[in-house]
C-alpha positions in Angstrom: 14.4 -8.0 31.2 12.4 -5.6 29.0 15.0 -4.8 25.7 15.9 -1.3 25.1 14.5 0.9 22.7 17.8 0.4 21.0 17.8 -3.3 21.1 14.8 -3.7 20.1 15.2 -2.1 16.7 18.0 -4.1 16.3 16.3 -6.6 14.9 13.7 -7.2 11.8 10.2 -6.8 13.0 8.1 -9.8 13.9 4.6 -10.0 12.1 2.8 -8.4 14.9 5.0 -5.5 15.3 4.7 -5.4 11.2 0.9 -5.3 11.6 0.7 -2.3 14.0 3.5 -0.3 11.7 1.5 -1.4 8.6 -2.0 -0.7 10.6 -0.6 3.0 11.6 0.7 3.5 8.2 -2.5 3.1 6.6 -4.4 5.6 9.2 -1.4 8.2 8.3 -2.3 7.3 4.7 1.8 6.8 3.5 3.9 4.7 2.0 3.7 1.6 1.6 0.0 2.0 2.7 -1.5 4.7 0.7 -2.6 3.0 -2.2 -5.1 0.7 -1.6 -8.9 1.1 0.1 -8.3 1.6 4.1 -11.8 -0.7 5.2 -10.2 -4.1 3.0 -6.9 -3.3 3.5 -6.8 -3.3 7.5 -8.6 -6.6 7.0 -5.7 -7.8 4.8 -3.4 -6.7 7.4 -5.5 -8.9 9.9 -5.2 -11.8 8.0 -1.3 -11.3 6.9 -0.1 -14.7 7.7 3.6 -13.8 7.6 6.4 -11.7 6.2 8.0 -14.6 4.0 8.1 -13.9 0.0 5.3 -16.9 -0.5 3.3 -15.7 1.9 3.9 -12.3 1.8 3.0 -11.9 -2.0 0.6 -14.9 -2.3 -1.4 -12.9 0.5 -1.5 -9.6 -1.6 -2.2 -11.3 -4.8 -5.4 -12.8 -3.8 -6.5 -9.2 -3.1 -5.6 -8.1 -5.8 -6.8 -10.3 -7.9 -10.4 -10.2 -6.5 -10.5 -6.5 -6.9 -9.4 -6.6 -10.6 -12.4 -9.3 -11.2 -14.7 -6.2 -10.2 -12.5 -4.0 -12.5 -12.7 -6.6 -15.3 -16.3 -6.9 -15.0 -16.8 -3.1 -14.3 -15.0 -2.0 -17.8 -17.1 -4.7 -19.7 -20.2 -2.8 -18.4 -19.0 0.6 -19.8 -18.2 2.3 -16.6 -15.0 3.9 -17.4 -14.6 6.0 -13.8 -15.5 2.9 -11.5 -13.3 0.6 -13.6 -10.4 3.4 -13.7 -10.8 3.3 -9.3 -10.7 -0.5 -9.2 -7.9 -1.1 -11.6 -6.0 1.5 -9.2 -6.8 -0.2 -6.1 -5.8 -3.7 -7.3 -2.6 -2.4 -8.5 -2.1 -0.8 -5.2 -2.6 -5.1 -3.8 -0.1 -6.4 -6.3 1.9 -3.4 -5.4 2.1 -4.2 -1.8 2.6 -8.2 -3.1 6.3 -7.2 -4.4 7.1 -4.7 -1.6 9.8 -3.9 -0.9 11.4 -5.5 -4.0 10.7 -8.7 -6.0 13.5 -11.1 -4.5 11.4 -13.7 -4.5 9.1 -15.2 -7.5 5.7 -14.9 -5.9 6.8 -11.2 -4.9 8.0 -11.4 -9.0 4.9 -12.5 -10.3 3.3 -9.6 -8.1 5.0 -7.0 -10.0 4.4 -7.9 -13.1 0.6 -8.1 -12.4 1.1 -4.4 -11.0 2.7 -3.4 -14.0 -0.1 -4.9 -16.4 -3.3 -3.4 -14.5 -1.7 -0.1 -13.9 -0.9 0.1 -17.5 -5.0 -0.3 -17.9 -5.4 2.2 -15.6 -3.6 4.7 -17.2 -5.4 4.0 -20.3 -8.4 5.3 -18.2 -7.0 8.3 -16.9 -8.0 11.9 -18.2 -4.8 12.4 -18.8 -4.0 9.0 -20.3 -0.8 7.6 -19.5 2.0 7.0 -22.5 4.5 4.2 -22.6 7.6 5.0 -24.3 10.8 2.7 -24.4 13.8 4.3 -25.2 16.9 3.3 -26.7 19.7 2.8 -24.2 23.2 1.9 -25.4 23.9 -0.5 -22.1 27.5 -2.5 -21.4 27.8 -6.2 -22.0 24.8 -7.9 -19.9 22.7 -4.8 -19.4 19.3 -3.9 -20.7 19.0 -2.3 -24.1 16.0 0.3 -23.4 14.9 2.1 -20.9 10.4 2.1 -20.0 9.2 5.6 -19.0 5.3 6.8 -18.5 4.6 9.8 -20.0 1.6 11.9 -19.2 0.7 15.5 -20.3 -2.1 18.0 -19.0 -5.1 18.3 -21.0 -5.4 21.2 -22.9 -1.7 22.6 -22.9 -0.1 22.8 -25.5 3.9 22.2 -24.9 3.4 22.1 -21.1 6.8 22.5 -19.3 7.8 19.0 -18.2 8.9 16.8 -15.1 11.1 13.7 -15.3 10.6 12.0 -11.8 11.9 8.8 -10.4 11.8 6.7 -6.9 14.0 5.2 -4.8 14.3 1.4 -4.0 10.9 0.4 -3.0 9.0 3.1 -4.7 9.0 2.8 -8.7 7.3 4.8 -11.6 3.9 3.1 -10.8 4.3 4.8 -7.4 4.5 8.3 -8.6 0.9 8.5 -9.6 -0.1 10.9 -6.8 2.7 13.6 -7.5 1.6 13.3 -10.8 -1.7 14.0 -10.6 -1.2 16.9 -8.6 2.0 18.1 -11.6 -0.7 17.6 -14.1 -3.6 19.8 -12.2 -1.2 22.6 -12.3 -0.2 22.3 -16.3 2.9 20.2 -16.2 4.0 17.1 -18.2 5.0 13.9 -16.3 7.9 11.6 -16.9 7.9 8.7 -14.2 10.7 6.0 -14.5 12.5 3.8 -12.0 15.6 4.9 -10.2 18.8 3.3 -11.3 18.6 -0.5 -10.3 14.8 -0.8 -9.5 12.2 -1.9 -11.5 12.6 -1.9 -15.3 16.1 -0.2 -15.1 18.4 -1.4 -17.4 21.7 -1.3 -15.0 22.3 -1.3 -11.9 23.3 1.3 -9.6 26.2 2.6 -9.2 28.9 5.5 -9.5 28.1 6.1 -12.9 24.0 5.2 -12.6 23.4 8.6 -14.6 23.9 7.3 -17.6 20.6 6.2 -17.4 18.6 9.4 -17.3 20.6 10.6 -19.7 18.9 9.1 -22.7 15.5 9.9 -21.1 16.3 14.0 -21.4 17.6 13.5 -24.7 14.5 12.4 -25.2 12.3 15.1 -23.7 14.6 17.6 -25.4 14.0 16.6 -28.8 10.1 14.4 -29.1 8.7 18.5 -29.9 5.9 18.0 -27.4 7.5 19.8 -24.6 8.2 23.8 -24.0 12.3 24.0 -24.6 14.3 24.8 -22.3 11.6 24.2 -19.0 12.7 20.9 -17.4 12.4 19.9 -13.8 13.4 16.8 -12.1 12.4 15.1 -8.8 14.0 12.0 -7.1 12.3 10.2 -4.6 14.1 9.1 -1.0 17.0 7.3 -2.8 16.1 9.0 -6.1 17.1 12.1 -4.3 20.4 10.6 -4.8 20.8 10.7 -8.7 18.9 14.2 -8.7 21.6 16.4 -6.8 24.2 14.2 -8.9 23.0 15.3 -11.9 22.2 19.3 -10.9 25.5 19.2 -10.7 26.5 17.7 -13.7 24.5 19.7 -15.5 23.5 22.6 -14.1 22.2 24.5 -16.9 19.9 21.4 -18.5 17.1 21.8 -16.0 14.9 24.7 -14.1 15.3 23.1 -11.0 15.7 20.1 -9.1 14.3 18.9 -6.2 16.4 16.0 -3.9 13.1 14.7 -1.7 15.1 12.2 0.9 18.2 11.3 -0.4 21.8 10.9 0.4 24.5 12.5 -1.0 27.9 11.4 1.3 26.9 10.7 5.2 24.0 8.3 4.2 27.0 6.6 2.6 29.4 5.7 5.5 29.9 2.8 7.5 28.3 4.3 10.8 24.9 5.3 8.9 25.1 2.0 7.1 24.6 0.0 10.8 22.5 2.8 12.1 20.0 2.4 9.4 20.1 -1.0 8.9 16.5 -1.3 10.9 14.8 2.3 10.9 11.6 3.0 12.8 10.5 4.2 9.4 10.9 1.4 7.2 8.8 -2.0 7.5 11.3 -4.8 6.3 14.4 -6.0 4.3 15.7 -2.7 3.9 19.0 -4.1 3.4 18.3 -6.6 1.1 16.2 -4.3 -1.2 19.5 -1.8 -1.5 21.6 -4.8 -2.1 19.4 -5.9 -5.2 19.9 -1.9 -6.2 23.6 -2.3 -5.9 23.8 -5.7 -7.3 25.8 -7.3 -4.8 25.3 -9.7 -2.1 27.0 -9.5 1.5 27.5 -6.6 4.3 31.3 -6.1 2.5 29.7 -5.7 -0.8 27.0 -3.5 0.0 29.6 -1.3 2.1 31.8 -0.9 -0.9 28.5 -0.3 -3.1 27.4 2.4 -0.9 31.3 4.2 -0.1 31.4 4.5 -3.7 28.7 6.8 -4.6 29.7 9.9 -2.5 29.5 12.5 -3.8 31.8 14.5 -2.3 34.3 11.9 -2.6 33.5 12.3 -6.2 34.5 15.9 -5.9 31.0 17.5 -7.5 29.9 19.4 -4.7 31.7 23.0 -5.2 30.9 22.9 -8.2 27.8 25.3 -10.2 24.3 23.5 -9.6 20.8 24.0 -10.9 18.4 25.6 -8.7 18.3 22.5 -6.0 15.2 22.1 -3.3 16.1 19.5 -0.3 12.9 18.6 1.2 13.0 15.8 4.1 11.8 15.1 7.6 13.3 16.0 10.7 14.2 12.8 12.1 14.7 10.3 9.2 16.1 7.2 10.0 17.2 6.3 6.5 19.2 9.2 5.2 20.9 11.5 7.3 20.1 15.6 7.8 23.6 15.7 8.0 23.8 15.2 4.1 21.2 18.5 3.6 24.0 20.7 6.0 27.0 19.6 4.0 25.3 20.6 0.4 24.9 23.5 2.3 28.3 24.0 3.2 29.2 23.5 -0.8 29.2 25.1 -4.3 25.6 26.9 -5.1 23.2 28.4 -2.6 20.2 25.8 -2.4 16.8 25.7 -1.0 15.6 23.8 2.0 12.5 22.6 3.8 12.2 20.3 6.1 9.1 18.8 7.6 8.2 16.7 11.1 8.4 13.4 11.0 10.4 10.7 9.6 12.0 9.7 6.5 10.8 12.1 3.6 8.9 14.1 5.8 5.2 13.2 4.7 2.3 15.5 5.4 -0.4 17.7 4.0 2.0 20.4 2.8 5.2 18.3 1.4 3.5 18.1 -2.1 2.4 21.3 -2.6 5.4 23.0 -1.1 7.5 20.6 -4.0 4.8 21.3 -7.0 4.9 25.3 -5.9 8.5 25.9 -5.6 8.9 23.6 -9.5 6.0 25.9 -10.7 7.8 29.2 -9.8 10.9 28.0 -11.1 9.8 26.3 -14.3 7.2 29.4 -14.8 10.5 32.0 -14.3 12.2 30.0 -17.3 9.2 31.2 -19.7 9.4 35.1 -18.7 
């Protein structure tokens, strides 16, 4: 008997199934798959010979690292704008070779060639990229500083200023593309990784603001920035932290934009089984958030999640910055029911939402996020 719709995405994906979401993915151009050159990389999904860490990463690696030969050998010839594309493609391979998270040490040793060859390619860039490690006063066993990329627009003096972030699959290398686009319209970029992911220090939890705070402290004070005219965005999860921190401190930034993420619902038992397998995510979903949390087991990562509600942490009547909820329609991941209860609470706030899936993806979401900053950041000058 044929399994229900239901039933069926009960279930991890086999490695076909993972193709044809990986090979649709790619046509879309989204994430996970819109890093990397479409002609090699549906090849590479061909040839995938399973989902398992070894052969997951070992796969991607070997990509990669044929592609960074050519950037290796295009930078020794002097050609700056080839070598700046291939460095970008083969960290979008090594990218792929950690996804979703490095829980296994081939997936490991693919991040940390990402890391290293996108730090080249920013070097490249026009607007080169900056790495600055900032203190962090962590508790007993935590990190000690916190990595952030820092980019700023040519030919603007004390641009206004972005601090962005990700989620748990999507880290400061994966906010090049909002960058970019922040930077074409005169604004400063500060990419780091959401609490728990990547090079944070901590991991997350009801309290995983103390991270960011340092980072602002930061912007506030290095004298390269326009006072007074900060933004920030966070990424699916990331969205998360952002709303939390609009309404701790409402009167720190411009605005605030929550692109995806949960703020109470997403955090309950019934979303936590709903979501365990969404249409919209390729694998180990589950297993990525629990190396966010820092726990192990369903119990744990229950009690991880229940405890970062916001409303049960009583912050949502209170004042908030200017706050824009962008998502998709029908996401799997975090639910729309989150977006109608900060609507129900404290501060009017703004809301688009887009079709589609998680994050709502498409030709406009960018631009709509980059326009509505821009007004709000440019309204803080007048």
């Amino acid at each position: 008997m044929t399994a229900s719709l239901e039933e069926e995405r009960n279930r991890p994906r086999t490695l076909n199934e993972a193709k044809a979401w990986m090979h649709q993915r790619l046509v879309q151009r989204v994430h996970p798959m819109a890093l990397t050159p479409p002609e090699a990389t549906a090849a590479a999904i061909d040839t995938l010979p399973g989902l398992d860490g070894e052969r997951w990463a070992s796969h991607w690696m070997a990509e990669g690292d044929k592609v960074l030969r050519d950037a290796e050998a295009a930078l020794a010839s002097g050609d700056r704008s080839l070598a700046r594309k291939l460095y970008y493609d083969a960290y979008g391979f090594y990218f792929l070779g950690r996804f979703p998270c490095p829980n296994h040490p081939r997936k490991l040793e693919s991040y940390e060639k990402a890391r290293a060859v996108y730090i080249v390619y920013g070097g490249l860039c026009d607007s080169p990229l900056e790495v600055v490690r900032i203190p962090f006063a962590g508790r007993p066993g935590e990190g000690t500083s916190i990595t952030a990329y820092v980019r700023r627009p040519a030919g603007v003096s004390a641009p206004p200023v972005v601090a962005m972030w990700g989620g748990v699959d999507a880290w400061k290398e994966e906010m090049t593309i909002l960058c970019d686009q922040l930077l074409a319209a005169g604004i400063a970029t500060v990419a780091l990784d959401n609490v728990g992911t990547g090079e944070s220090p901590i991991k997350a939890g009801p309290d995983g603001e103390r991270q960011f705070l340092p980072i602002f402290d930061w912007i506030e004070t290095e004298g390269g920035f326009a006072p007074g005219r900060l933004a920030i965005i966070g990424r699916s999860f990331g969205g998360h932290w952002a709303t939390k921190l609009a309404h701790q401190s409402p009167a720190r930034f411009c605005a605030a934009v929550n692109w995806g993420g949960g703020v109470h619902f997403m955090f309950q038992p019934s979303w936590i089984e709903r979501s365990r397998f969404p249409e919209s995510y390729l694998m180990e979903l589950v297993e990525t958030r629990c190396r966010m949390l820092g726990v192990s087991g369903d119990d744990a990562y229950r009690e991880g999640f229940r405890a970062l509600s916001l409303l049960d942490q009583g912050l949502l009547d209170g004042p908030c910055a200017p706050l824009l909820l962008v998502n998709g329609r029908n996401d799997q991941q975090c639910p729309n029911a989150d977006i109608d209860l900060l609507l129900d609470h404290g501060d009017p706030k703004s809301v688009r939402l887009f079709p589609g899936g998680h994050m709502g993806f498409g030709p406009r979401t960018v631009p709509t996020i980059i326009g509505w900053l821009h007004r709000h950041l440019a309204a803080r000058s007048a």
